[in-house]
C-alpha positions in Angstrom: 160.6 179.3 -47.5 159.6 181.1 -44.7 158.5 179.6 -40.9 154.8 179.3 -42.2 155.3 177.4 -45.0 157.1 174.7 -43.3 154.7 174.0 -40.7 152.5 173.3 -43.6 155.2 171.3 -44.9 155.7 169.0 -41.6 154.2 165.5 -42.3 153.3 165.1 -38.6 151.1 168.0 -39.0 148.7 166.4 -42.1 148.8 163.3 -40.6 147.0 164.9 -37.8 145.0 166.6 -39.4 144.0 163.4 -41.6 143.5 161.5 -38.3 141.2 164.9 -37.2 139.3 164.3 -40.9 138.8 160.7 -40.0 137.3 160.7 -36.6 135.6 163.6 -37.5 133.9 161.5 -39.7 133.3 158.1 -38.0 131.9 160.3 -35.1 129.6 162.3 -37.4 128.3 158.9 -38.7 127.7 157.4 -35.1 125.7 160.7 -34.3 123.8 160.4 -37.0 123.0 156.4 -36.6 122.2 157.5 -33.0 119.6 160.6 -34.1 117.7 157.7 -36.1 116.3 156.7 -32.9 112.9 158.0 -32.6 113.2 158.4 -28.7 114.5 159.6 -26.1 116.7 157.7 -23.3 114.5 158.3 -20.6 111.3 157.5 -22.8 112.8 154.1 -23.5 113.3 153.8 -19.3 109.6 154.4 -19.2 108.3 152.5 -21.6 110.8 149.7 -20.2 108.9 150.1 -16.7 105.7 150.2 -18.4 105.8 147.2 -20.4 104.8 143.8 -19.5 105.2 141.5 -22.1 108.9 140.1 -21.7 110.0 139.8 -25.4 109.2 143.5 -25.8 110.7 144.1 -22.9 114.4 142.6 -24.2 114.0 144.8 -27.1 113.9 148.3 -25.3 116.7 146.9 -23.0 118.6 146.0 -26.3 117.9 149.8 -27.5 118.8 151.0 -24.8 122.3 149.4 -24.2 122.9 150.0 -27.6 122.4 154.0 -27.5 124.6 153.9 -24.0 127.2 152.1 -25.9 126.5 154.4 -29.4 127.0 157.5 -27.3 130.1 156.2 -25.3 131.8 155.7 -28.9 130.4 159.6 -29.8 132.6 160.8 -26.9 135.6 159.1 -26.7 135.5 160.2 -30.2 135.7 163.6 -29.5 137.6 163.2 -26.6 140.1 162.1 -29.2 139.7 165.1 -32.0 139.7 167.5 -28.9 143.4 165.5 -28.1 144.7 166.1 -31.9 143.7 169.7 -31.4 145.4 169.9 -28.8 148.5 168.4 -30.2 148.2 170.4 -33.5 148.4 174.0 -31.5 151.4 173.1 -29.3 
């Protein structure tokens, strides 16, 4: 067995990478859930300013928070996979 083959071998090694396949996936899925949207953030800032019936207005506040908070998830996400890539090259 040569060097190689035992860095295949090493168990902390596929558990990263399992832990890479994972949030790969969970951040793929947010992205997606977040490209359902029809608009734009700043579209939905506009049409916030723009409207001027109240309930509507909750509802494009509620859209909005929930894309900030959609795209916060999408980056620490990444933050993490770009941490286990790290990891798995040292």
């Amino acid at each position: 067995m040569d060097k190689d083959d035992l860095q295949k071998l090493d168990p902390k090694r596929f558990g990263l990478e399992k832990d890479k396949i994972i949030l790969e996936t969970t951040k793929n899925g947010l992205q997606a859930y977040i490209d359902l949207y029809p608009t734009k953030f700043e579209e939905d800032v506009v049409k916030l300013k723009n409207q001027t019936e109240r309930y509507k207005k909750e509802i494009i506040k509620y859209l909005i928070e929930q894309k900030k908070l959609l795209l916060r998830l999408v980056e620490h996400y990444q933050y993490e996979i770009n941490k286990i890539m790290k990891e798995d090259i040292l």
